[in-house]
C-alpha positions as CSV (number, residue, x, y, z in Angstrom):
1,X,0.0,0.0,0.0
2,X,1.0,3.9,-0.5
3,X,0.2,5.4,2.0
4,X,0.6,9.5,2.0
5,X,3.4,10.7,3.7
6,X,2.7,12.8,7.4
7,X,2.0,17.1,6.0
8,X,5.6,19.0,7.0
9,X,8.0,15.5,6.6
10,X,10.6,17.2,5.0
11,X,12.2,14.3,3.5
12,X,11.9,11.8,1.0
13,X,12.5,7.7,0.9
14,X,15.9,8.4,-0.6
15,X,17.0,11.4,2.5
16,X,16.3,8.9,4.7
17,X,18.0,6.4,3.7
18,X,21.0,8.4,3.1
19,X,21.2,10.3,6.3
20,X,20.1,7.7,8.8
21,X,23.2,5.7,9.5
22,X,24.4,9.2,10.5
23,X,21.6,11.1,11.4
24,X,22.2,14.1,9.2
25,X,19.1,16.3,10.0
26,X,17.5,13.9,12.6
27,X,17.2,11.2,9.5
28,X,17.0,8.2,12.3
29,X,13.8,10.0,13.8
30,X,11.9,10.4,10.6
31,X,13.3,6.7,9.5
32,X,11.7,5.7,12.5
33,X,8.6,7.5,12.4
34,X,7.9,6.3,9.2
35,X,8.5,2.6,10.3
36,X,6.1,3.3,13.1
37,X,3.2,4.7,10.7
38,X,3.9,2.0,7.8
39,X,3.3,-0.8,11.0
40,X,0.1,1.2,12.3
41,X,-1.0,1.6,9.1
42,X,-0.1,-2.7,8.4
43,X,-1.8,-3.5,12.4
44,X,-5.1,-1.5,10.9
45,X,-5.5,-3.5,8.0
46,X,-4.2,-7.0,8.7
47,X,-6.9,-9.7,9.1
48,X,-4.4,-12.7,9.3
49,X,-3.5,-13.9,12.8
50,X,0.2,-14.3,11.7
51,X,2.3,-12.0,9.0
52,X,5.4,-12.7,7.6
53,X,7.4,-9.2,7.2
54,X,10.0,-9.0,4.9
55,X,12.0,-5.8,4.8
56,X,13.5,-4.8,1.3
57,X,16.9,-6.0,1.5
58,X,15.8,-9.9,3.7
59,X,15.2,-12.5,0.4
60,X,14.2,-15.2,2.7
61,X,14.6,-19.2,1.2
62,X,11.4,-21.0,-0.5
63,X,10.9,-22.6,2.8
64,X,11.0,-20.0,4.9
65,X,7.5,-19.4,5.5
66,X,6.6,-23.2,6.3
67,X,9.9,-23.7,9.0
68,X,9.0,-20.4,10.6
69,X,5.3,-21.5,11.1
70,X,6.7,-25.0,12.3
71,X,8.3,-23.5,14.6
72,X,4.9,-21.9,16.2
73,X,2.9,-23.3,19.1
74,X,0.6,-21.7,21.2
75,X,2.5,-19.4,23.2
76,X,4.6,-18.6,20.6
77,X,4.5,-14.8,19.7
78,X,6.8,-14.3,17.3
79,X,9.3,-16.6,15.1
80,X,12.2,-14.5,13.5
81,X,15.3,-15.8,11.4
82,X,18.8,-15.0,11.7
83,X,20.3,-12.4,9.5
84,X,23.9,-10.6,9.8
85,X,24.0,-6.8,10.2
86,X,26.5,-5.5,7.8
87,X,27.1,-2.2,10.0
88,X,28.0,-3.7,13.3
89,X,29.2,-7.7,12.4
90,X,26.9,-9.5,14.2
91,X,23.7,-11.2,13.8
92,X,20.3,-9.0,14.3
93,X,19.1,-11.4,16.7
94,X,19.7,-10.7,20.3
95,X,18.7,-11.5,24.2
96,X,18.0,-9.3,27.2
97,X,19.7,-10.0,29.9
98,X,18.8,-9.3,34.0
99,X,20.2,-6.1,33.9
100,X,18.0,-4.7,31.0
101,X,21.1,-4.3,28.5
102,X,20.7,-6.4,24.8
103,X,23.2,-8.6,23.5
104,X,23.4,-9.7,19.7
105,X,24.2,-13.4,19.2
106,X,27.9,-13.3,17.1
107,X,27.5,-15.2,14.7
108,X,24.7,-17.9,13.1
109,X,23.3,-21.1,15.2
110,X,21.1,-24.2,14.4
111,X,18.2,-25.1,15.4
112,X,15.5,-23.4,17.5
113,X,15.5,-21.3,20.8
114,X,13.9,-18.5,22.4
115,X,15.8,-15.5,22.4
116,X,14.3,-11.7,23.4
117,X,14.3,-10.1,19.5
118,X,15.5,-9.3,16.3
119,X,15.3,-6.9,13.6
120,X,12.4,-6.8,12.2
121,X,13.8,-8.3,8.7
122,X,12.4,-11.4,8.6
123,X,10.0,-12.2,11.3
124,X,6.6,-13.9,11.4
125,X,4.5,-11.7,13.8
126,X,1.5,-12.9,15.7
127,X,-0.8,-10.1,14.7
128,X,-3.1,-10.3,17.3
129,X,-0.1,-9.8,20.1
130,X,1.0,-6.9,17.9
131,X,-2.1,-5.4,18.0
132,X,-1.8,-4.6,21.6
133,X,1.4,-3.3,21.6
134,X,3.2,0.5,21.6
135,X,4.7,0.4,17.8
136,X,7.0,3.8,18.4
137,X,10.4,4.8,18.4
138,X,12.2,6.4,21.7
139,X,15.4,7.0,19.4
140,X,15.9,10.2,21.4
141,X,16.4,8.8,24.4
142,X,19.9,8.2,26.1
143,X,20.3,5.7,25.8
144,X,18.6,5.3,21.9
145,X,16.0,2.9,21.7
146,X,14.1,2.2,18.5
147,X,11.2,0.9,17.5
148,X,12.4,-3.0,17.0
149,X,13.8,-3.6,20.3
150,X,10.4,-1.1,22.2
151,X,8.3,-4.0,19.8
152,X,10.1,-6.6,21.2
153,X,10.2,-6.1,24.7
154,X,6.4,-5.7,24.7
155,X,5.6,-8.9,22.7
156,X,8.3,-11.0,25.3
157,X,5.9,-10.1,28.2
158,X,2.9,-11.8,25.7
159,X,4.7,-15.0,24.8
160,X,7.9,-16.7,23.2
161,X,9.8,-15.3,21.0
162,X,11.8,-18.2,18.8
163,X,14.7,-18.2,16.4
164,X,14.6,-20.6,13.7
165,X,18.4,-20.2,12.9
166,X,17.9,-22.8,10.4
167,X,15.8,-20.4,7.9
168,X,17.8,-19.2,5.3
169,X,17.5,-15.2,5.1
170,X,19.9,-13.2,2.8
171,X,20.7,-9.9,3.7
172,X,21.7,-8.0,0.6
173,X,24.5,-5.9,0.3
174,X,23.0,-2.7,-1.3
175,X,25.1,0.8,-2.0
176,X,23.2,2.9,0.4
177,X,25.4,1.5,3.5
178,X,28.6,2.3,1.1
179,X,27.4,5.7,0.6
180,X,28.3,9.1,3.0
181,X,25.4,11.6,4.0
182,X,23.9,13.4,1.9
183,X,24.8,16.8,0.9
């Protein structure tokens, strides 16, 4: 769907992109807030009980979809797959631990465990638990906290979230993480 962008946004898809790994002109906020309104906009219009999101640079395997759904029983809130973050080095999945802080898994694993979140690259969501929960961003907050890991820590409290470390999720390579800010 195209939805219309929020009156005074002051930038386009390709600003974003550009300027968010930076933040040139508060790009991560807008990023953000744009995630937020495309979910709100998804959560209103969604009459599936589960949804496989995809973002634009995740090409999940052919059997992604059925080994994610295998994965699901009924606490299960969320199933995501393992994919490596080109920025940082490590995989996008990660745990909470007691003292609140969030540590990404290094590298890939087998098989299937609960773990606290992920990106939200490949991920099959439990609409019904998402429904329920703050979609926002709190990127301005020290420390940042963005909308992903605020999702997450909502849907924990409402059931399991799984890894299927097993799935096999691409995440492309694409020029706008070679590229500086924009001018």
């Amino acid at each position: 769907s195209r939805a219309p962008l929020p009156t005074l946004w002051q930038h386009t898809p390709k600003s974003l992109i550009e300027n968010r790994i930076h933040n040139g002109r508060g790009a991560q906020y807008y990023y953000e807030m744009a995630v937020v309104y495309a979910y709100s906009h998804f959560l209103a219009s969604c009459d599936t009980e589960f949804a496989l999101i995809l973002e634009d640079d995740v090409l999940p395997g052919p059997p992604t979809l059925r080994q994610m759904l295998e994965a699901v029983d009924s606490d299960t809130v969320a199933v995501v797959a393992h994919y490596p973050c080109h920025i940082q080095g490590h995989s996008m999945v990660w745990r909470r631990e007691r003292s609140g802080a969030v540590t990404h898994f290094p590298a890939r694993r087998s098989g299937v465990e609960e773990v606290s979140g992920s990106g939200f690259g490949c991920s099959l969501l439990r609409v019904s638990a998402l429904r329920d929960l703050p979609i926002q961003t709190r990127v301005f907050e020290h420390p940042p906290k963005w909308y992903d890991y605020v999702a997450f820590f909502h849907l924990g409290a409402k059931g399991k979230i799984l890894c299927n470390w097993d799935v096999d999720a691409e995440h492309v390579r694409t020029e706008r993480f070679l590229q500086g800010p924009a001018a």
